[in-house]
Kinemage of the C-alpha trace (Angstrom):
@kinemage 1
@onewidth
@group {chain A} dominant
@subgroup {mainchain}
@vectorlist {calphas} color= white
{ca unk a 1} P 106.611 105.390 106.432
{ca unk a 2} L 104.885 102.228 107.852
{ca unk a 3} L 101.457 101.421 106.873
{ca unk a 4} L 99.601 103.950 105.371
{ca unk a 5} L 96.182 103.926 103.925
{ca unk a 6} L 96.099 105.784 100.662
{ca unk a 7} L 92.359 105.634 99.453
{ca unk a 8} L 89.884 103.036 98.000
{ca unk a 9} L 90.036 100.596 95.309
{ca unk a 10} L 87.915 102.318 93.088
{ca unk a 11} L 89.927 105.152 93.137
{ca unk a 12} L 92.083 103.728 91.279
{ca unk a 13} L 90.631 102.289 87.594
{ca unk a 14} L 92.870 99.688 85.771
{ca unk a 15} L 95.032 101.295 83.183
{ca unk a 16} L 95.368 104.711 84.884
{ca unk a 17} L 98.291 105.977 87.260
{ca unk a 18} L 98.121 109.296 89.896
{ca unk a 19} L 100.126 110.832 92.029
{ca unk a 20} L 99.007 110.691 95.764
{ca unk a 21} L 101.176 112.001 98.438
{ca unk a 22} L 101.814 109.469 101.669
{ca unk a 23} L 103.875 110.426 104.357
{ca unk a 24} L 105.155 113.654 103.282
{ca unk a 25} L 106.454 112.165 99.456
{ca unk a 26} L 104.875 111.928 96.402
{ca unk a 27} L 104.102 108.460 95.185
{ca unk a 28} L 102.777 107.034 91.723
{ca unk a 29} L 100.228 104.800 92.033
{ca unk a 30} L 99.350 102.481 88.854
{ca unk a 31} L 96.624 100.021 88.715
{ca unk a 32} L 97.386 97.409 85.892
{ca unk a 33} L 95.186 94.874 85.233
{ca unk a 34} L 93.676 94.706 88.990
{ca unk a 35} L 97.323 94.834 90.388
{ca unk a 36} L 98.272 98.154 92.195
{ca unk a 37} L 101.938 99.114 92.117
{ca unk a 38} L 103.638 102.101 94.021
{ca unk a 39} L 106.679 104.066 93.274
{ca unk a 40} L 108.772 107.548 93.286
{ca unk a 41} L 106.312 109.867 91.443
{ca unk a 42} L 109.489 112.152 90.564
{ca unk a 43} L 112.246 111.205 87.257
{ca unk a 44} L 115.423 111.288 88.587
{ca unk a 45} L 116.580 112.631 85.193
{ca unk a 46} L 115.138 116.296 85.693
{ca unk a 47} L 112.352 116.228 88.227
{ca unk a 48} L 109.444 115.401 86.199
{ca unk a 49} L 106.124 114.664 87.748
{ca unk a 50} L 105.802 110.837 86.229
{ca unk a 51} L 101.583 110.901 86.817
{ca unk a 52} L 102.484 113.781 84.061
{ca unk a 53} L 103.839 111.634 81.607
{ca unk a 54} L 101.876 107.708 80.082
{ca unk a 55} L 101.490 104.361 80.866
{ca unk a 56} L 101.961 101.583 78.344
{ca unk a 57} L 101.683 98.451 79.958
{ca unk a 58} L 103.345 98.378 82.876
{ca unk a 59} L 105.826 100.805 81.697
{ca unk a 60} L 105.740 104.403 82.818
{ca unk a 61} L 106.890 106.623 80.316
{ca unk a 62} L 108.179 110.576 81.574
{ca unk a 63} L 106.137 113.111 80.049
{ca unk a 64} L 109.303 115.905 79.584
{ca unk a 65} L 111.965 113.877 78.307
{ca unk a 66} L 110.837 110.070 78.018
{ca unk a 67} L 112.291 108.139 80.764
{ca unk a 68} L 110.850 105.067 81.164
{ca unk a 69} L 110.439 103.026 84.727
{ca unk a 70} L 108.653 99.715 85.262
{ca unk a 71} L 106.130 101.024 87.601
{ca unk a 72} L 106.075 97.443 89.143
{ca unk a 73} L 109.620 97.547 90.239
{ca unk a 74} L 111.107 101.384 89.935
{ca unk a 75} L 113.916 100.559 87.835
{ca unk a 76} L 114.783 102.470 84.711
{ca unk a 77} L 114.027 100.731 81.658
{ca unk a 78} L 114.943 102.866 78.569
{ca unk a 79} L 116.915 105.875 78.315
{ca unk a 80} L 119.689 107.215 76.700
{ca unk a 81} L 121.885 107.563 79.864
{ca unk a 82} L 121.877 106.275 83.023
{ca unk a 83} L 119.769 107.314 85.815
{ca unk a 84} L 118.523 106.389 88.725
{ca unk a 85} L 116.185 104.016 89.735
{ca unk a 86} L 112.989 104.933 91.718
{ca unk a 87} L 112.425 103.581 95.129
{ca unk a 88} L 109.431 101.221 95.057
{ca unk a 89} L 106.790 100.586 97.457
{ca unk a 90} L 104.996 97.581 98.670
{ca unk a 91} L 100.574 97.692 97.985
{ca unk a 92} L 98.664 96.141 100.539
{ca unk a 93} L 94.627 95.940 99.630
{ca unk a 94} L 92.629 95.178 102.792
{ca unk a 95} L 89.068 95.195 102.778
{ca unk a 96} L 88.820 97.413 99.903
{ca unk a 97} L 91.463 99.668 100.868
{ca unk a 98} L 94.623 100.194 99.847
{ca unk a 99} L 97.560 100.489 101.524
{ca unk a 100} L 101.344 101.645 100.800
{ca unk a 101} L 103.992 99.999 103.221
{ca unk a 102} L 107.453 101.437 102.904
């Protein structure tokens, strides 16, 4: 993926989470407290958009069956079986801009 420019800062308000897509995949991109983190937008329990579902803290909770990922690292956090974790992604801001490197 590289570096990849995925919009402006204000884009993204604190407390919120949306999907963008960067190179071809869709990401989720939260903004918690000023800090912008970057993962796998899709559950890998049944394919569940995650920008769907809620975000409580820095916890991103699926929307169809409850999954829940720590959007700052991609791991699972709570569910009654394991899944997968989500791949995460490393936020760069640069002059305003932010930036996914993979």
């Amino acid at each position: 993926m590289g570096k990849i420019i995925i919009g402006k800062v204000e884009e993204f308000p604190p407390g919120k989470m949306q999907k963008i897509t960067a190179d071809g995949k869709d990401v989720l991109v939260a903004n918690i407290d000023g800090n912008y983190f970057a993962m796998d937008d899709t559950c890998t329990h049944a394919g569940a958009s995650l920008s769907e579902g809620n975000l409580k803290g820095s916890t991103v909770v699926c929307g169809w069956h409850g999954a829940e990922f720590d959007c700052k690292t991609g791991k699972m956090s709570s569910f009654p079986v394991k899944i997968k974790d989500l791949k995460s992604y490393k936020v760069i801001i640069e002059s305003g801009n932010i930036f996914l490197e993979a």
